[in-house]
DSSP file (Angstrom, degrees, kcal/mol; ACC not computed):
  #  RESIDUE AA STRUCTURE BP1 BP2  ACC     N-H-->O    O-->H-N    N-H-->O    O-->H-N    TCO  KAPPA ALPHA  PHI   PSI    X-CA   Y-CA   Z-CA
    1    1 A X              0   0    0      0, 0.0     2,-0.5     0, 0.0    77,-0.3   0.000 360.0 360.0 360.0 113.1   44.6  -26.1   27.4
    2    2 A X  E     -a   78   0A   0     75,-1.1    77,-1.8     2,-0.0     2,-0.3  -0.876 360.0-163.8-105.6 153.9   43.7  -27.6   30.5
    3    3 A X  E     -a   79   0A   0     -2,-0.5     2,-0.3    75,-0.3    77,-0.1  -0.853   4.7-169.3-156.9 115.8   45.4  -29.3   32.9
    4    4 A X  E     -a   80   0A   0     75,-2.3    77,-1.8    -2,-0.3     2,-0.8  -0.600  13.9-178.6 -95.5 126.5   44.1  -31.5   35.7
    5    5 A X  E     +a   81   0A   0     -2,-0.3     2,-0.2    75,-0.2    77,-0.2  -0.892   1.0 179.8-125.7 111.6   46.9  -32.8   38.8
    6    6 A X        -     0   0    0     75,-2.1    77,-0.3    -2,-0.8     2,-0.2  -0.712  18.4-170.0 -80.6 146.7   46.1  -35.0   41.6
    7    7 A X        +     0   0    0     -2,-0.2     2,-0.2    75,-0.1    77,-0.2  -0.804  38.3 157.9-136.6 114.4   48.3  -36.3   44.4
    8    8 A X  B     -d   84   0B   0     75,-2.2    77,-2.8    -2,-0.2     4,-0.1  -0.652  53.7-151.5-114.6 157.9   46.1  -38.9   46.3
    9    9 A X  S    S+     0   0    0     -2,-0.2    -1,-0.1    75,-0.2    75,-0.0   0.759  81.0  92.2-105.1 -44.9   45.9  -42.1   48.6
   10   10 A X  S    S-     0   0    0      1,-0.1     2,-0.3    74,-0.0    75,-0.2   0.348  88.1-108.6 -23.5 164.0   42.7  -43.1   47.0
   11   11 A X        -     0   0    0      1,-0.1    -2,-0.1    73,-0.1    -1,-0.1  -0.825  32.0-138.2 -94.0 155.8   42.8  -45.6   43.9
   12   12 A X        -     0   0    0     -2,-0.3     2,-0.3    -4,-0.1    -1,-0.1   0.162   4.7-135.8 -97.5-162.5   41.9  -43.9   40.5
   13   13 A X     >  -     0   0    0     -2,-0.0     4,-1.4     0, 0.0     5,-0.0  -0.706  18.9-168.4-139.6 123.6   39.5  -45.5   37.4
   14   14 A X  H  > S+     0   0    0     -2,-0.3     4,-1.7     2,-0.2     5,-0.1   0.886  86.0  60.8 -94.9 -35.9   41.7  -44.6   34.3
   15   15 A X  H  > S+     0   0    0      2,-0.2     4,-0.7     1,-0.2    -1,-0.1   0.682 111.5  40.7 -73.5 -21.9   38.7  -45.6   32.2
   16   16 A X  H >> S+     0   0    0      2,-0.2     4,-2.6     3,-0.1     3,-0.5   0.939 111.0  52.1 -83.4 -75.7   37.1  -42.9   33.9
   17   17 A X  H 3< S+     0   0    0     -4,-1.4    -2,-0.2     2,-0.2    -3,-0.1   0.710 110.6  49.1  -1.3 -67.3   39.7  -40.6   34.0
   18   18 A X  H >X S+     0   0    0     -4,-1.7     3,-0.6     1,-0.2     4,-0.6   0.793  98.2  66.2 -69.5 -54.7   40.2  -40.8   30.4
   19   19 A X  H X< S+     0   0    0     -4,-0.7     3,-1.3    -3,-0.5     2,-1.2   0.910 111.7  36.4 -48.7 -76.7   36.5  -40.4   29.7
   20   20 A X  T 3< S+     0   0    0     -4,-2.6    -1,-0.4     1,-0.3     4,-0.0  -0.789  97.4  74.4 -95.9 109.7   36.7  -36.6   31.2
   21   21 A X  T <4 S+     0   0    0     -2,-1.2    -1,-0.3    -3,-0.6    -2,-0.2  -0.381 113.6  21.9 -83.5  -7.8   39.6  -35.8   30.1
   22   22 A X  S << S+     0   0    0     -3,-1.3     2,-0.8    -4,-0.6     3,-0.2  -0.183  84.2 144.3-125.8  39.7   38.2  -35.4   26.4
   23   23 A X  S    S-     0   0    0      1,-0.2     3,-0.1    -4,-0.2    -3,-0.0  -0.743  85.7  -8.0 -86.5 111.0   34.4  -34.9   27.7
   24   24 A X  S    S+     0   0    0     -2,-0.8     2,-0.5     1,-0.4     3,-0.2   0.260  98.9 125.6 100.3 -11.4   32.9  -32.2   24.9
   25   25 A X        +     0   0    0      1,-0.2    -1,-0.4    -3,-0.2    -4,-0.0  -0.775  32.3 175.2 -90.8 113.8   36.5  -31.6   23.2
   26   26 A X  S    S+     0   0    0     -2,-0.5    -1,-0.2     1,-0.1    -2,-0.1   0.795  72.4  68.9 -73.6 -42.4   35.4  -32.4   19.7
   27   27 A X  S    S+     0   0    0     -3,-0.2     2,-0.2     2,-0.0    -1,-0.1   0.649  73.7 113.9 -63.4 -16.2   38.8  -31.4   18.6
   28   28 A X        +     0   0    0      1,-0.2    74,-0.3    -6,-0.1     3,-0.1  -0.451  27.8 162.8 -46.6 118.8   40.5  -34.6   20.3
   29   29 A X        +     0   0    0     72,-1.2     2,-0.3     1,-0.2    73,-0.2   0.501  61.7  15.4-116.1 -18.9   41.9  -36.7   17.9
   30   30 A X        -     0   0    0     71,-3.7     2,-0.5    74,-0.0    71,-0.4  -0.768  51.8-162.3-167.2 152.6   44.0  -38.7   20.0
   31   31 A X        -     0   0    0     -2,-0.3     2,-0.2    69,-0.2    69,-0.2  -0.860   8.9-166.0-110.1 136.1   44.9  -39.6   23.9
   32   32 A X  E     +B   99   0A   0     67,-0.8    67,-2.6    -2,-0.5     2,-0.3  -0.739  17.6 174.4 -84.3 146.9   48.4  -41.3   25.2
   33   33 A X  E     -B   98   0A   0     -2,-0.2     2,-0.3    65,-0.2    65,-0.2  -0.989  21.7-168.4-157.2 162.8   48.3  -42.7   28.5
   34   34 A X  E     -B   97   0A   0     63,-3.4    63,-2.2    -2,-0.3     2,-0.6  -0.986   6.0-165.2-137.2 163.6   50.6  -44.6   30.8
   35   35 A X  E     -B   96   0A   0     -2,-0.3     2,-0.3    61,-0.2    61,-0.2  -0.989  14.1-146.9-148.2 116.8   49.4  -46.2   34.0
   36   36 A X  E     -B   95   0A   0     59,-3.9    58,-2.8    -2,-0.6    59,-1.7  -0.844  15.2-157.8 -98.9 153.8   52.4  -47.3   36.4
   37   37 A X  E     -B   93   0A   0     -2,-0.3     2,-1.0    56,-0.3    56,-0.2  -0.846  26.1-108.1-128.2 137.5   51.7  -50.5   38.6
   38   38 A X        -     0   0    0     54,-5.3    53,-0.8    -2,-0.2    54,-0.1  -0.676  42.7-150.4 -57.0 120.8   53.3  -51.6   41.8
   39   39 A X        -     0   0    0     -2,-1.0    51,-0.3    51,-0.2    53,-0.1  -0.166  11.8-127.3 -77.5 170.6   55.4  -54.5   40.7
   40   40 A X  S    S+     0   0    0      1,-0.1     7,-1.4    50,-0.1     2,-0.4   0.402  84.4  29.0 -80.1 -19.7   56.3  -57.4   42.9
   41   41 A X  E     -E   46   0C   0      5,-0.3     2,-0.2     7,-0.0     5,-0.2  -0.996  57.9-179.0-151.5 129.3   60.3  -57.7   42.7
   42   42 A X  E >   -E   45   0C   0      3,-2.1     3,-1.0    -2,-0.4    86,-0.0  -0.847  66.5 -11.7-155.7 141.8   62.6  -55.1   42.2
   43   43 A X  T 3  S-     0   0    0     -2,-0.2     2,-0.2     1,-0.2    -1,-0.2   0.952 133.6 -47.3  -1.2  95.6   66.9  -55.6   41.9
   44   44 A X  T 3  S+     0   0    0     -3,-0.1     2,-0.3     1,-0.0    -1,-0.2   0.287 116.6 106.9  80.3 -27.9   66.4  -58.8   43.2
   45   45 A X  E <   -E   42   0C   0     -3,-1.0    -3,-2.1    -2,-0.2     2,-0.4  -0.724  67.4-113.0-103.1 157.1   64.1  -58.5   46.1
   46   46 A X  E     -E   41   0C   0     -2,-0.3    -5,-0.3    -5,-0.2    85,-0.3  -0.924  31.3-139.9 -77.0 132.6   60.4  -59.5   46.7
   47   47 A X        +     0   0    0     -7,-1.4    83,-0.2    -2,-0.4     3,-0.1  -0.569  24.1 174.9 -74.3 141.0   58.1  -56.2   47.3
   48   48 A X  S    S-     0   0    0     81,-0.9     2,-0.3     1,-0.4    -1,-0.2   0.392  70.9 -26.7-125.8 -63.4   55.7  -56.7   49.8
   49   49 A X  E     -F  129   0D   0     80,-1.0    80,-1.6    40,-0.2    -1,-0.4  -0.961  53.8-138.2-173.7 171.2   54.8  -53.7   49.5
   50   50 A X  E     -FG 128  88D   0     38,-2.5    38,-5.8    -2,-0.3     2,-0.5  -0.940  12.6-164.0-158.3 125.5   55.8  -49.7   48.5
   51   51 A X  E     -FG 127  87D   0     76,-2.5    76,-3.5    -2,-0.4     2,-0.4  -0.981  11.9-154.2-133.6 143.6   54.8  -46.4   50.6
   52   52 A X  E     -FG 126  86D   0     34,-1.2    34,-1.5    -2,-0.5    74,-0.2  -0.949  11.0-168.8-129.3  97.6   55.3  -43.4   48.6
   53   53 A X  E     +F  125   0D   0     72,-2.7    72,-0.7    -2,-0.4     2,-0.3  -0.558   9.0 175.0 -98.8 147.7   55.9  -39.8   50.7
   54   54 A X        -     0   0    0     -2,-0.2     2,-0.6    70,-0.2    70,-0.1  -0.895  40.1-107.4-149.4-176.3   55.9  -36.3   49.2
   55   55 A X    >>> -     0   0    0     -2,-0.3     4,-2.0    68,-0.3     3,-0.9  -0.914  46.6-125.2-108.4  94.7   56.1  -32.9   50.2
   56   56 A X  T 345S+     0   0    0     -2,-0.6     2,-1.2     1,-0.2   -49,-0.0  -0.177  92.4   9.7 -48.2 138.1   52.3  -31.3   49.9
   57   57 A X  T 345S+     0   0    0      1,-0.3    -1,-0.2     4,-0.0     4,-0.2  -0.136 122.2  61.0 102.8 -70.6   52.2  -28.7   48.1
   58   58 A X  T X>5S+     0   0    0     -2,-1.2     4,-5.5    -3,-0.9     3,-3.2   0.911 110.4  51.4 -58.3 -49.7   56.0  -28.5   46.3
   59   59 A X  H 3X5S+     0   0    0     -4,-2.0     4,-1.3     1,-0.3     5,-0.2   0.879 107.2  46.8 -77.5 -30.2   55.0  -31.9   44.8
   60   60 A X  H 3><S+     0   0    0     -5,-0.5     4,-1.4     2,-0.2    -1,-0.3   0.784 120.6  45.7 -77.3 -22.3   51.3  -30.5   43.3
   61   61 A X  H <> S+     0   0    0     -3,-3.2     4,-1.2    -4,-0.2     5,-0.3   0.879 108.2  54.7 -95.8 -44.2   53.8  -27.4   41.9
   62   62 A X  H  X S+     0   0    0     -4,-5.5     4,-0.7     1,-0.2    -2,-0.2   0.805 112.1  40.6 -57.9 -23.8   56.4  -29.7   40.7
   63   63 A X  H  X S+     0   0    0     -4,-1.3     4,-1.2    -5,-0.4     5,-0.3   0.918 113.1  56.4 -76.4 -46.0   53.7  -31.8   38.4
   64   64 A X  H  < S+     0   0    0     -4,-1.4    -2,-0.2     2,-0.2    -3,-0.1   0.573 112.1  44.1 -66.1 -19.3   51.9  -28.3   37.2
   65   65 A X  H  X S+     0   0    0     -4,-1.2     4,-1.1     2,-0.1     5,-0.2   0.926 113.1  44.5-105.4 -26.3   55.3  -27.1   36.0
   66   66 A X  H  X S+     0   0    0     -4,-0.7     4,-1.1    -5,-0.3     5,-0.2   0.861 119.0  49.7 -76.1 -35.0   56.6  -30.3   34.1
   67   67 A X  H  X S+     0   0    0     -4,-1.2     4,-2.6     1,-0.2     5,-0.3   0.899 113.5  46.1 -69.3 -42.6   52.6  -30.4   32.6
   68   68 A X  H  > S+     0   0    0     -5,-0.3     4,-1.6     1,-0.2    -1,-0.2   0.912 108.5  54.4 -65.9 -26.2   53.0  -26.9   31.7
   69   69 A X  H  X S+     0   0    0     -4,-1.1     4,-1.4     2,-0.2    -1,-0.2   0.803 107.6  50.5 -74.8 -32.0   56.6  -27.6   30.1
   70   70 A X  H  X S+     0   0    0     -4,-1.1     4,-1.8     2,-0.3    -2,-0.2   0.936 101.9  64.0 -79.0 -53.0   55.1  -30.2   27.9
   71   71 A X  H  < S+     0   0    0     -4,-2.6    -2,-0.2     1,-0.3    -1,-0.2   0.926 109.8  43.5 -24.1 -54.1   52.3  -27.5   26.9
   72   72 A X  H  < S+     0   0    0     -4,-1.6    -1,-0.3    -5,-0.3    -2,-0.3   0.789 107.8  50.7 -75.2 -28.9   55.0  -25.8   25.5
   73   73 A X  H  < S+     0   0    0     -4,-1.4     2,-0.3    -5,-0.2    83,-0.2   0.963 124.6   7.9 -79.8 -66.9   57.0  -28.2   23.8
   74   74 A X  S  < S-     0   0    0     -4,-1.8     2,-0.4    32,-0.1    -1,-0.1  -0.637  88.3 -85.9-124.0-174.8   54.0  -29.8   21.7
   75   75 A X        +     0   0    0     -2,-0.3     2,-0.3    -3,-0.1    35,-0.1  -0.729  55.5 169.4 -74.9 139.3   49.9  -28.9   21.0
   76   76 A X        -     0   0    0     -2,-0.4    25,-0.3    -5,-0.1     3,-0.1  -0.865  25.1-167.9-125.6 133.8   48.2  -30.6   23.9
   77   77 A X  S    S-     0   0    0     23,-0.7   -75,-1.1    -2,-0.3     2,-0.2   0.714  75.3  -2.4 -75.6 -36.5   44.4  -30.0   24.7
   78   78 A X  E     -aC   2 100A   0     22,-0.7    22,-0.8   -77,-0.3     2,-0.5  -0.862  63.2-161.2-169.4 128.1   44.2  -31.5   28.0
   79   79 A X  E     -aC   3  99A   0    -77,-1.8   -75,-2.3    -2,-0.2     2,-0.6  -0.785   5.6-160.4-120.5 142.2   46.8  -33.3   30.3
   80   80 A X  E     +aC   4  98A   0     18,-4.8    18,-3.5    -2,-0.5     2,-0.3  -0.939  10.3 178.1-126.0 135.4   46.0  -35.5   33.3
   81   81 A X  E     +aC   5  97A   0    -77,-1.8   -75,-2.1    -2,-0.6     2,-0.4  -0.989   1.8 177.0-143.9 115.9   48.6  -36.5   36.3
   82   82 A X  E     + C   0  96A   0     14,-0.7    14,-1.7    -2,-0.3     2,-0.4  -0.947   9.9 175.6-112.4 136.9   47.1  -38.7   39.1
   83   83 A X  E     - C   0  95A   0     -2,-0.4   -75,-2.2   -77,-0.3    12,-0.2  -0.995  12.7-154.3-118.8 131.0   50.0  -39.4   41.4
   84   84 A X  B     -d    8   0B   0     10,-2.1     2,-0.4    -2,-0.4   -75,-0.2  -0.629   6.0-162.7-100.3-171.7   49.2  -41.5   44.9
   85   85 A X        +     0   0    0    -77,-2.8     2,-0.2    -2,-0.2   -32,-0.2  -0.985  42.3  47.4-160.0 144.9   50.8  -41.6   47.9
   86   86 A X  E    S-G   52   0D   0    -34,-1.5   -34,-1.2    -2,-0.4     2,-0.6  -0.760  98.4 -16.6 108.0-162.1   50.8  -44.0   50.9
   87   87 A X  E     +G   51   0D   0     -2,-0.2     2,-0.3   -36,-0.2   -36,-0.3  -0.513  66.3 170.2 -68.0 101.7   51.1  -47.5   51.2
   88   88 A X  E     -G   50   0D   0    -38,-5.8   -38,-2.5    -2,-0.6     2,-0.5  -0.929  15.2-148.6-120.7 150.0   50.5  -49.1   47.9
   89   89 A X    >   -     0   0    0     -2,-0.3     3,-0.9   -40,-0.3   -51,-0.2  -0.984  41.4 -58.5-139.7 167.3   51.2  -53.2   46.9
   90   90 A X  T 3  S+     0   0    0     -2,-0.5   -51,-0.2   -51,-0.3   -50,-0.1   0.363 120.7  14.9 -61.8 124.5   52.0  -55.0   44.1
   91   91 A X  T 3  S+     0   0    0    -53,-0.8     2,-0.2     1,-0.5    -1,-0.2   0.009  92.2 124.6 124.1   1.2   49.7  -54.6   41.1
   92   92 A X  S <  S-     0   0    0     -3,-0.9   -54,-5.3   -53,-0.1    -1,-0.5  -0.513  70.9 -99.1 -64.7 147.2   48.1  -51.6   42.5
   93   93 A X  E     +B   37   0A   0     -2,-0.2   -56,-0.3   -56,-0.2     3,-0.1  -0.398  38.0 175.2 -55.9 127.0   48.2  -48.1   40.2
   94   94 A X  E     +     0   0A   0    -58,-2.8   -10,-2.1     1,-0.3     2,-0.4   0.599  63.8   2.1-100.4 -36.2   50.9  -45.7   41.1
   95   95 A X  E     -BC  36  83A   0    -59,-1.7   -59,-3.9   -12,-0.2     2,-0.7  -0.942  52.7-156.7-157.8 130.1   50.4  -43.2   38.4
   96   96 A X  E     -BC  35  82A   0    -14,-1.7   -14,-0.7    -2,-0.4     2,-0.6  -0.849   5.8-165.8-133.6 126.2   48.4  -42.6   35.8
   97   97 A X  E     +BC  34  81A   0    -63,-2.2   -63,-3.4    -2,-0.7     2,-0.3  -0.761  14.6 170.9 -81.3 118.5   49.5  -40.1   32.4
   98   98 A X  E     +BC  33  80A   0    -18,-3.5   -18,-4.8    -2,-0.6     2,-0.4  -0.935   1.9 169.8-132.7 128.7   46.5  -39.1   30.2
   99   99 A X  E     -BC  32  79A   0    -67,-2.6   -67,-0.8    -2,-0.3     2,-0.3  -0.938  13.2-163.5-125.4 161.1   47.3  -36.5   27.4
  100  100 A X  E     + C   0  78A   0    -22,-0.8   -22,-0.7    -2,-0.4   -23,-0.7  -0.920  17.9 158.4-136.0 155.1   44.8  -35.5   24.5
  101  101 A X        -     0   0    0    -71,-0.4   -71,-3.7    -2,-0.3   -72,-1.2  -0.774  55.9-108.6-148.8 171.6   45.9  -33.7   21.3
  102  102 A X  S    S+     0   0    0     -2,-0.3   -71,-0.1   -74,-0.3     2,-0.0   0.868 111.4  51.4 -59.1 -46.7   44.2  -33.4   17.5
  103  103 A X        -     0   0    0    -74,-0.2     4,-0.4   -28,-0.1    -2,-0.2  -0.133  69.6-151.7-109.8 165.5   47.3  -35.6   16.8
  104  104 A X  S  > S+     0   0    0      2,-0.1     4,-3.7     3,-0.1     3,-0.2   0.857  98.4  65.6-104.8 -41.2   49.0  -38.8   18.2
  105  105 A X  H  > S+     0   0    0      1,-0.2     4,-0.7     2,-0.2    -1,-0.0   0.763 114.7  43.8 -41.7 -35.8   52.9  -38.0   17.3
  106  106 A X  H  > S+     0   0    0      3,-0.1     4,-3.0     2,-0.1    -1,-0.2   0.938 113.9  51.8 -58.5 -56.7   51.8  -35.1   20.2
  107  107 A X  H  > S+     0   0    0     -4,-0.4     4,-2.7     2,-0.2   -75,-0.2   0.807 112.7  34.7 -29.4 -77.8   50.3  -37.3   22.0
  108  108 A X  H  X S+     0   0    0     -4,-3.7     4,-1.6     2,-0.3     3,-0.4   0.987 122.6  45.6 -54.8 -93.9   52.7  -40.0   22.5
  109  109 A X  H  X S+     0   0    0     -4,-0.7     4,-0.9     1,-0.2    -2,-0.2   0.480 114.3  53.4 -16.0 -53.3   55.8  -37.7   22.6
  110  110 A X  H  X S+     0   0    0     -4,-3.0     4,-3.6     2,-0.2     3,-0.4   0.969 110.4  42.0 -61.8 -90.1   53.8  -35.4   25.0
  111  111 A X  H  X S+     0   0    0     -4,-2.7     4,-1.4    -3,-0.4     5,-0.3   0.890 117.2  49.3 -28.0 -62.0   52.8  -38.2   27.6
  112  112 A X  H  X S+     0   0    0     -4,-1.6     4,-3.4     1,-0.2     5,-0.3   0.880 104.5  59.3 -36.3 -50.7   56.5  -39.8   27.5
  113  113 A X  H  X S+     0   0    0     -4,-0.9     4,-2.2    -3,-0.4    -1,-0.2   0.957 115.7  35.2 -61.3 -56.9   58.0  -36.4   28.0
  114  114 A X  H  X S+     0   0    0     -4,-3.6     4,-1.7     1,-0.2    -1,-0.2   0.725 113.7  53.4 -99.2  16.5   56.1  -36.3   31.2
  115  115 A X  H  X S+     0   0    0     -4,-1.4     4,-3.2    -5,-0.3    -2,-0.2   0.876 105.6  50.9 -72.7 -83.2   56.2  -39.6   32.3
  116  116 A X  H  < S+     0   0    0     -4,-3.4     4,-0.4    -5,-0.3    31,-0.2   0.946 116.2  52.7 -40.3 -61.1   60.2  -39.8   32.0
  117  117 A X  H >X>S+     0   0    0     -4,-2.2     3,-1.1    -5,-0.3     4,-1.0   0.788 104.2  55.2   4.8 -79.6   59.9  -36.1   34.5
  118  118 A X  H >X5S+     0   0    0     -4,-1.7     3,-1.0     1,-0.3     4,-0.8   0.876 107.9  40.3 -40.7 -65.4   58.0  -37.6   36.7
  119  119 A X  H 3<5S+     0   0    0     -4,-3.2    21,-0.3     1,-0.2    -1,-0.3   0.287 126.5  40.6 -77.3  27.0   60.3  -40.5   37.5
  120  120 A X  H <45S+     0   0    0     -3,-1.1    -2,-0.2    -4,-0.4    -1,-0.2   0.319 127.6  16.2-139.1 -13.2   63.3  -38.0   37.4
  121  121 A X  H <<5S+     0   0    0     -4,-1.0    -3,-0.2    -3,-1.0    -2,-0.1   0.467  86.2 107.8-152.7 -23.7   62.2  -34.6   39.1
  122  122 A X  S  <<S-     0   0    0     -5,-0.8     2,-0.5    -4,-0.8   -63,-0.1  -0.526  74.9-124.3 -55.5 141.6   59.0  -35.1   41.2
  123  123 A X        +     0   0    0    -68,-0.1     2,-0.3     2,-0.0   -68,-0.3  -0.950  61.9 140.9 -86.7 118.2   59.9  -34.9   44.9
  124  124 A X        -     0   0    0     -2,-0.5     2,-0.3   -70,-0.1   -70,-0.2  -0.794  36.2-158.8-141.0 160.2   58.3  -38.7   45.7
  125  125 A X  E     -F   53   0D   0    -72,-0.7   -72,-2.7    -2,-0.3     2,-0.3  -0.713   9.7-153.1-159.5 109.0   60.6  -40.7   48.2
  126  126 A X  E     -F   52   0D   0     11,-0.4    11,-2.0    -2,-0.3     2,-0.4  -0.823  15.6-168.8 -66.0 121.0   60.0  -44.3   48.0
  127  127 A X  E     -FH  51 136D   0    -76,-3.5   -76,-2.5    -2,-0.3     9,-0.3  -0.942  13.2-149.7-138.3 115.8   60.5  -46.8   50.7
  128  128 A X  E     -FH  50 135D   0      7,-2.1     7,-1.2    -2,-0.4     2,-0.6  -0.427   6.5-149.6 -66.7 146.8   60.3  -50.9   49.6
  129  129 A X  E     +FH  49 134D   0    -80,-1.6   -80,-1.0     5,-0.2   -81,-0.9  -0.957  38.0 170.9-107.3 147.9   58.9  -53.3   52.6
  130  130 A X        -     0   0    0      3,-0.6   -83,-0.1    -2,-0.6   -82,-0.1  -0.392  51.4 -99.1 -95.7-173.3   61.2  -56.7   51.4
  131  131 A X  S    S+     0   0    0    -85,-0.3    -1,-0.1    -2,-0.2     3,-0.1   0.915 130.7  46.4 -45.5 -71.1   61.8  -59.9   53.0
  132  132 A X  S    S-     0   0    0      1,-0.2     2,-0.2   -86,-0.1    -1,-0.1   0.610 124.2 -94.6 -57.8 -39.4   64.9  -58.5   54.1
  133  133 A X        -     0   0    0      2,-0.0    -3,-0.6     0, 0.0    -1,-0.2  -0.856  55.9 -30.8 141.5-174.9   63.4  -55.2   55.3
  134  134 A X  E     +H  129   0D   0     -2,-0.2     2,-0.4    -5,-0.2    -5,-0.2  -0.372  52.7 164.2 -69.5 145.7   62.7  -51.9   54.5
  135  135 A X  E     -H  128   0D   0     -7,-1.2    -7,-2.1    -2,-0.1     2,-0.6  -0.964  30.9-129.6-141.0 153.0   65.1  -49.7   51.8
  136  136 A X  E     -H  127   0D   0     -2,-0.4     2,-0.4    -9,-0.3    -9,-0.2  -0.932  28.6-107.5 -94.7 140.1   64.3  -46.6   50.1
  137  137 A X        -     0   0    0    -11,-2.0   -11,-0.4    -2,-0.6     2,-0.3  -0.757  25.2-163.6 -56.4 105.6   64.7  -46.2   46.0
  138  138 A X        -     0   0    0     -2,-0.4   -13,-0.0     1,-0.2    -1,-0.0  -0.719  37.7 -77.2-108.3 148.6   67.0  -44.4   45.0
  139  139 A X        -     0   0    0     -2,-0.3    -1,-0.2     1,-0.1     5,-0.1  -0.005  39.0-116.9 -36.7 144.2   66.9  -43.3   41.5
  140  140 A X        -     0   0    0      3,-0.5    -1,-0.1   -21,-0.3     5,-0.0  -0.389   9.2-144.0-106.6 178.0   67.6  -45.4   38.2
  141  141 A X  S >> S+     0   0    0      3,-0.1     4,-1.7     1,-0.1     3,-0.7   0.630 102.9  66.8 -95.2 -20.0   70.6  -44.2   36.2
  142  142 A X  H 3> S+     0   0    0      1,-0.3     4,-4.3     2,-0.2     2,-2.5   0.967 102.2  46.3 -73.2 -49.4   68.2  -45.4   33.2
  143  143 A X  H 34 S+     0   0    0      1,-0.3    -3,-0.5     2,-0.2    -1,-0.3  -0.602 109.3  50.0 -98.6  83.7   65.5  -42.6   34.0
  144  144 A X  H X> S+     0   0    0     -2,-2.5     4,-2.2    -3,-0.7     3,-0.6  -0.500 112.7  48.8-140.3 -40.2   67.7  -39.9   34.3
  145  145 A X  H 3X S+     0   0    0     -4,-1.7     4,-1.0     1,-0.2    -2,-0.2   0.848 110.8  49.4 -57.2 -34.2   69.1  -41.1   31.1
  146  146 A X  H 3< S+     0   0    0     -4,-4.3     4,-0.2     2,-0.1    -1,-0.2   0.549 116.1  42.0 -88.3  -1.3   65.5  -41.3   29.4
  147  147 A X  H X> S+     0   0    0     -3,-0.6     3,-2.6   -31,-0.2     4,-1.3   0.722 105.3  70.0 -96.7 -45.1   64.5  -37.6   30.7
  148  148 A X  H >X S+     0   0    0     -4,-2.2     3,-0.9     1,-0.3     4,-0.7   0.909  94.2  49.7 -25.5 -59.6   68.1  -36.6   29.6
  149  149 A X  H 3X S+     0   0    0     -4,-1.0     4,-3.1     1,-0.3    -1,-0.3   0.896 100.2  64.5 -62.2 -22.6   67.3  -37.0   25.6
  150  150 A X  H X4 S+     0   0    0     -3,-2.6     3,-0.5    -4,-0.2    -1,-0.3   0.994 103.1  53.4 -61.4 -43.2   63.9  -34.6   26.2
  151  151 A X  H << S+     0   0    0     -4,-1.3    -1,-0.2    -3,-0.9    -2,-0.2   0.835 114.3  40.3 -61.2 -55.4   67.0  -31.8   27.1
  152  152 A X  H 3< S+     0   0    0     -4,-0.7    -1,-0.3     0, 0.0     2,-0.2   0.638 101.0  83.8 -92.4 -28.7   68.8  -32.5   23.7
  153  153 A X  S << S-     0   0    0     -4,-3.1     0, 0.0    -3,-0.5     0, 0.0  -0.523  87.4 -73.2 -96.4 168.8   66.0  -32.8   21.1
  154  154 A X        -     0   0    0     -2,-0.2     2,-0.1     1,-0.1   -81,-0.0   0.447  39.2-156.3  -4.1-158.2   64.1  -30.5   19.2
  155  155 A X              0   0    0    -82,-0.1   -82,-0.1   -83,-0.0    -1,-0.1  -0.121 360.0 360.0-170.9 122.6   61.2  -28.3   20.8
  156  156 A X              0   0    0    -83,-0.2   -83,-0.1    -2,-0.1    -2,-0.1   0.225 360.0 360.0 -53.4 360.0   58.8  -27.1   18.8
């Protein structure tokens, strides 16, 4: 099982990315991935643009323990977590999920799992530039509700 974590300013290649994360693993049979984008508008406002702060160091242990949780939960072969940080604006990559399993039902399930985490337990603190000015993001009540259901179902 490997598992690869970045926290970066840089921009990623997910096509790249993707590409080693199953380089020489015959036994992949299938990869999820999710790739989050700055958006343009959010409740209401225009985004200008989104700077994204972390704690070095907690934030690289806090992705290695939610990849590692997902290890456990289903078969995974190799998991990939690019996170950035800095100044990013709309339609740039924020984040990019790659999981590989034999299976897709892993896969899928496996990627979601740390996807939902991510936007629920990662120390990231996000600050919008608007029209209006700057705000920070406070968490949605919907992803804490979508990490919520990983707590209550099954676990392999």
């Amino acid at each position: 099982m490997r598992i690869s974590i970045s926290v970066q300013e840089q921009p990623f290649d997910t096509g790249a990315e993707i590409a080693a994360l199953t380089s020489g693993d015959r036994g992949v049979g299938a990869v999820a991935s999710f790739v989050g984008l700055v958006r343009d508008a959010n409740d209401g406002s225009n985004i200008a643009a989104m700077t994204l702060e972390h704690y070095p160091g907690m934030t690289e242990k806090a992705l290695q323990d939610i990849c590692a949780t997902a290890c456990q939960r289903w078969k995974l072969l190799a998991v990939r977590v690019i996170h950035r940080v800095g100044r990013l604006v709309p339609t740039d990559a924020i984040v990019l999920v790659a999981v590989a399993s034999a299976h897709r039902g892993d896969a899928f399930a496996a990627c979601e799992f740390i996807m939902d985490y991510l936007k629920t337990s990662a120390p990231f603190w996000k600050k919008e530039e608007t029209t209006s000015g700057s705000r920070w993001v406070d968490a949605r009540e919907s992803d804490d509700q979508a990490a919520e259901r990983w707590k209550i179902s099954d676990k392999r």
